[in-house]
Structures are given as C-alpha cells and as structure tokens.
C-alpha positions in Angstrom: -4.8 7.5 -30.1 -5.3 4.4 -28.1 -5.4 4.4 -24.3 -2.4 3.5 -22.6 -2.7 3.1 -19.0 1.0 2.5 -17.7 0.9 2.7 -13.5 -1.4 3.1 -10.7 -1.3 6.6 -10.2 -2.8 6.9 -6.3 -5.4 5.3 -4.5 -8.0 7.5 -1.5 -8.2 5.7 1.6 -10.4 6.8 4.1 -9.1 6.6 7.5 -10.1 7.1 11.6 -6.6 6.3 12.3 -4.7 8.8 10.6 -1.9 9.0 12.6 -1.3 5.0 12.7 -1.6 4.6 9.2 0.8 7.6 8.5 3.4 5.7 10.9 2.6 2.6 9.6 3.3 2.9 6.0 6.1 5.0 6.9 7.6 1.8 9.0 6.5 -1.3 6.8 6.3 0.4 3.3 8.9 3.3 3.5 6.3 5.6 2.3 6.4 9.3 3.9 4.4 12.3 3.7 5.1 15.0 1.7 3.4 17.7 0.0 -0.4 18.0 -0.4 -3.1 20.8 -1.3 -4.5 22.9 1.4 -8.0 20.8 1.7 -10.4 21.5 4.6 -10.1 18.0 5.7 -8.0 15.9 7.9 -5.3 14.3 5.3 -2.0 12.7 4.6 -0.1 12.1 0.8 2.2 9.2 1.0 4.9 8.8 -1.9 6.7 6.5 -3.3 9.6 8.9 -4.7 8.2 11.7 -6.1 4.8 10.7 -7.0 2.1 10.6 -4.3 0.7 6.9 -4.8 -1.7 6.8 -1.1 -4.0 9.9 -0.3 -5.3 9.2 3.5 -8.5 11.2 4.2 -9.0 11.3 7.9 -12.5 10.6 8.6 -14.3 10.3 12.4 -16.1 7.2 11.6 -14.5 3.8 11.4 -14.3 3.5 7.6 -17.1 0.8 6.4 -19.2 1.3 9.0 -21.9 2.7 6.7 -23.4 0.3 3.7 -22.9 3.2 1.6 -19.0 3.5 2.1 -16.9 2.3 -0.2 -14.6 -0.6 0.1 -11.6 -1.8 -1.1 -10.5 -5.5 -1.4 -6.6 -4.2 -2.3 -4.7 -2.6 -4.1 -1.0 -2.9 -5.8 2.0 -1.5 -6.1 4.7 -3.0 -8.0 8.7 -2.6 -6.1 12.0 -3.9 -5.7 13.4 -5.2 -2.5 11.6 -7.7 -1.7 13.9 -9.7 0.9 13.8 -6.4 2.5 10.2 -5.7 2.8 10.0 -9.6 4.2 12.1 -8.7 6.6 10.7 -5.5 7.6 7.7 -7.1 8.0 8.8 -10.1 9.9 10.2 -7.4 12.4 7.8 -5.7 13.1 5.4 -8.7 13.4 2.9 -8.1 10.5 0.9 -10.2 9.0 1.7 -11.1 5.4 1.9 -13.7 3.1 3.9 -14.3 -0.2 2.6 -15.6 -3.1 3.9 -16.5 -6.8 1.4 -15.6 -9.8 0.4 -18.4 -11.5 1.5 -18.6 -15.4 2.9 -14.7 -15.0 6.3 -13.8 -13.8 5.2 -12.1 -10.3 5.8 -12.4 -6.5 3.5 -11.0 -4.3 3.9 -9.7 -0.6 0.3 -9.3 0.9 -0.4 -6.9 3.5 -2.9 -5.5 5.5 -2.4 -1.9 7.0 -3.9 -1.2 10.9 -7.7 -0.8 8.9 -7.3 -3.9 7.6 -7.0 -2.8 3.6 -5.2 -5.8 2.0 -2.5 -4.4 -0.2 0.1 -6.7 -2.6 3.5 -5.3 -3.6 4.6 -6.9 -6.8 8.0 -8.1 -7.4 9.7 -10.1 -10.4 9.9 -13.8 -9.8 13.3 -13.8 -10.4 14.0 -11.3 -7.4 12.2 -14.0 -5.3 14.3 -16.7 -6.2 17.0 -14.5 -5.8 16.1 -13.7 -2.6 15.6 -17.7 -1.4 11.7 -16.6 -1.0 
C-alpha cells in the first residue's frame, strides 16, 4: 500500500505564554480549546472543528532560549474565509502579510502568534480574487 499523507494532523508548540497564546489563536484564528489527556504538564489543544490541529505545552523558559530547543520556521493550515481572517487581523492590529504561490493555485495569509512562530493559512486563489485581495 503506498503512503498517502492527506492533512497536517497537529503541530507541539512549546510555550511560556500559555495563556496569551490560548487567547490569541482563539481571537485571530478562531481556534478554541477543547479536550485533551490528563498529562502532568501545563497544556492547551486547540481545534479546528473536531480535530485538535495545535498542542501548546506550557513550558517556564522562553521557548528557544536553549541551542538544543527545537524550532520552527512555520507551519500551515489550509482554510476558507480568507476576507475574514484579513479582517480579523487588520482589527486587531497583527502583523501579516498575503502572498500568492507562484505557478500553484494558493493564497497565503502569514502570521506570527505572541512567540513569534510564523504560521501561513492557505486559501484557493480564486477566493482571493473573490475577495478583491
């Protein structure tokens, strides 16, 4: 059977703001908590209906402050809604940037959350147009 991989399933981010990046991916991204296993650390699982796409892991030390931490350049989720998400954004005075995908069919919204991990919603191109973005 060949390997399919079809969606991002979640991504970990370690955190010494839990409670800021809870509230802020529940303001800009519309993604709450809900349920997650009874672990013996600090935590938050955000979804994105009813799959958990963003495990927080609330950590004491600023994340990156050891050479040994990992890091992450971005991540991706792909969405509809774009003119909504601009808008969102422009609100509450984020920085982003949009960006169409050379020679593919993609829009991107950049973001960066209050740690500063850059993440990119994907949207078609034609919703962009749509949307006059």
């Amino acid at each position: 059977m060949k390997l399919n991989i079809r969606k991002l399933d979640h991504v970990n981010v370690r955190t010494s703001r839990l409670d800021e990046m809870v509230a802020w991916y529940g303001e800009i991204l519309d993604m709450h908590p809900g349920p997650r296993p009874d672990f013996p650390f600090p935590g938050a699982w955000l979804y994105c209906g009813e799959d958990a796409a963003i495990h927080l892991i609330g950590v004491d030390v600023e994340p990156g402050s050891d050479p040994n931490d990992l890091k992450l350049e971005h991540f991706a989720l792909s969405a509809t809604g774009m003119a909504a998400l601009v808008e969102r954004a422009k609100s509450a005075g984020e920085r982003f940037d949009v960006r169409k995908v050379p020679d593919f069919p993609i829009a991107q919204v950049n973001l960066w959350d209050p740690d500063g991990n850059h993440i990119h919603i994907d949207f078609t191109a034609e919703e962009a147009e749509a949307a006059g973005i």
